[in-house]
C-alpha positions as CSV (number, residue, x, y, z in Angstrom):
1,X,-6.4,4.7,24.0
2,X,-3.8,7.7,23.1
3,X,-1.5,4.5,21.9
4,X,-3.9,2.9,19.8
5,X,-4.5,6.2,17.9
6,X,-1.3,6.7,17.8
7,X,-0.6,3.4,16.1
8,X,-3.1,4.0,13.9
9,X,-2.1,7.1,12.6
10,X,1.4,5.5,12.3
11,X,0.2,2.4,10.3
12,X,-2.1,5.3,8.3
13,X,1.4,7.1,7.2
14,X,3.1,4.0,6.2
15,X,0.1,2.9,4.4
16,X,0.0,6.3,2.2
17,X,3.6,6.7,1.9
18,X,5.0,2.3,1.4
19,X,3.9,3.3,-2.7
20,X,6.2,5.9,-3.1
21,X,8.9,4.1,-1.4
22,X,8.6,0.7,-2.7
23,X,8.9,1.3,-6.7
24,X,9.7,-1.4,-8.7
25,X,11.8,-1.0,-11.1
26,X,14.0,-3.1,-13.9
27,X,16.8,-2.3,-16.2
28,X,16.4,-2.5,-19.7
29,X,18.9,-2.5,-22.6
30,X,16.5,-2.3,-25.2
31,X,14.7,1.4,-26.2
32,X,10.6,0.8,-25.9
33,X,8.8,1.0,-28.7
34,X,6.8,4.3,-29.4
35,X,3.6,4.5,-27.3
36,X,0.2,3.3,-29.6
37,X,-2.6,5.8,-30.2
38,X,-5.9,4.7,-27.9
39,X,-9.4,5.1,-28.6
40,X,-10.5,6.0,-24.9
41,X,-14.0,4.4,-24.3
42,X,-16.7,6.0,-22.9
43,X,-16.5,6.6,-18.8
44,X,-17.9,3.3,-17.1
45,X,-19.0,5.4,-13.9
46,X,-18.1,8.8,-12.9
47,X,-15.2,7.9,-10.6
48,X,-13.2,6.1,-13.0
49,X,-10.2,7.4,-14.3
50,X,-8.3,6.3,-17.3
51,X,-5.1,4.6,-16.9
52,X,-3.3,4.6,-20.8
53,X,-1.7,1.5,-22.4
54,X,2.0,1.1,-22.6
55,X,4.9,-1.8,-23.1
56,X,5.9,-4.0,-20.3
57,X,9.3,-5.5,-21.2
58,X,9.2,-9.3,-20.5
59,X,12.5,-10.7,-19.1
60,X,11.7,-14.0,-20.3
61,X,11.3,-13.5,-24.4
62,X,13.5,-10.0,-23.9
63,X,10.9,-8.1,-25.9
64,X,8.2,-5.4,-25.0
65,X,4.2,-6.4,-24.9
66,X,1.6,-4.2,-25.5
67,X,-0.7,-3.6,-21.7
68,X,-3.7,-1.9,-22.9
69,X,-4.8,1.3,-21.2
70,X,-8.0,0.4,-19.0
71,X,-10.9,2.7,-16.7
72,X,-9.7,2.0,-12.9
73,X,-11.0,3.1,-9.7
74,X,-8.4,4.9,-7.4
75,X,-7.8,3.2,-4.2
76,X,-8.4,7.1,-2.7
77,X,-10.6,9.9,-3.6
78,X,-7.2,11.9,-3.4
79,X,-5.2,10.0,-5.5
80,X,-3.9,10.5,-9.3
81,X,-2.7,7.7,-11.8
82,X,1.3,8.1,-12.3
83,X,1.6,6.0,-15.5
84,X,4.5,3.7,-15.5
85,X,7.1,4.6,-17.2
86,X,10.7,4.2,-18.7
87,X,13.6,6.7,-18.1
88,X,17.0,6.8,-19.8
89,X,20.5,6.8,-18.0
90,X,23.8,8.3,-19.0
91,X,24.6,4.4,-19.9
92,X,21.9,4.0,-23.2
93,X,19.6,1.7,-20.6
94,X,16.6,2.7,-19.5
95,X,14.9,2.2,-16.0
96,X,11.6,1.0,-16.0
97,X,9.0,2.1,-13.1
98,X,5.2,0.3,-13.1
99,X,2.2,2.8,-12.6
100,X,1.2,3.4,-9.1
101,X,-1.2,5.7,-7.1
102,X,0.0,8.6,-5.4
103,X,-0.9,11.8,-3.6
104,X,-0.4,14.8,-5.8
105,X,2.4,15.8,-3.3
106,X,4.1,12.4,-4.2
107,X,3.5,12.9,-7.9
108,X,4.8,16.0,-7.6
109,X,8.1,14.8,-6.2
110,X,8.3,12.2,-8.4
111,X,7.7,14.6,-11.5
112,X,10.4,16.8,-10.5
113,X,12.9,14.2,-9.5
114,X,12.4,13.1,-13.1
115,X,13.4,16.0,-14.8
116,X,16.1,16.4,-12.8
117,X,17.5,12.9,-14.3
118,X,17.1,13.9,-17.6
């Protein structure tokens, strides 16, 4: 029994902390456009939170498209929307990371790793 919980706490861990670990992310060589202005809709149901639209660079036609913002339901009570994101390297490129889920101590981390890049 004391392995099985152990196991599961294990497989709990890796569960909560694979996001933060696994980022995608592409290089670009083209600056994204300047975000567009939203009109936020009303609140489908009180546990929705507003993820905002950005620009998803398509490899194939080389150009950014417009994803617009959307009400989503976290996976977790706990968790906050970190909105995907392009960041710029020393190079003129810019790294481009997709939105994800995370704890607040992961956004956190992730907050301050990216303004230690800049």
């Amino acid at each position: 029994m004391r392995k099985l919980i152990a196991v599961l706490a294990l497989c709990g861990f890796f569960a909560f902390s694979a996001p933060a670990y696994s980022q995608v992310h592409i290089r670009v060589h083209l600056a994204p456009p300047a975000l567009r202005i939203e009109t936020i809709p009303a609140r489908p149901q009180p546990t929705a939170v507003w993820t905002p639209g950005y620009y998803r660079f398509d490899t194939f036609t080389q150009s950014y498209v417009w994803v617009p913002g959307s009400y989503q339901i976290p996976p977790a009570r706990q968790l906050v929307w970190m909105r995907p994101r392009y960041i710029e390297r020393m190079d003129g490129t810019y790294d481009y990371y997709r939105g994800h889920w995370a704890t607040p101590r992961e956004a956190r981390r992730e907050e301050a790793q990216e303004a230690r890049s800049r």
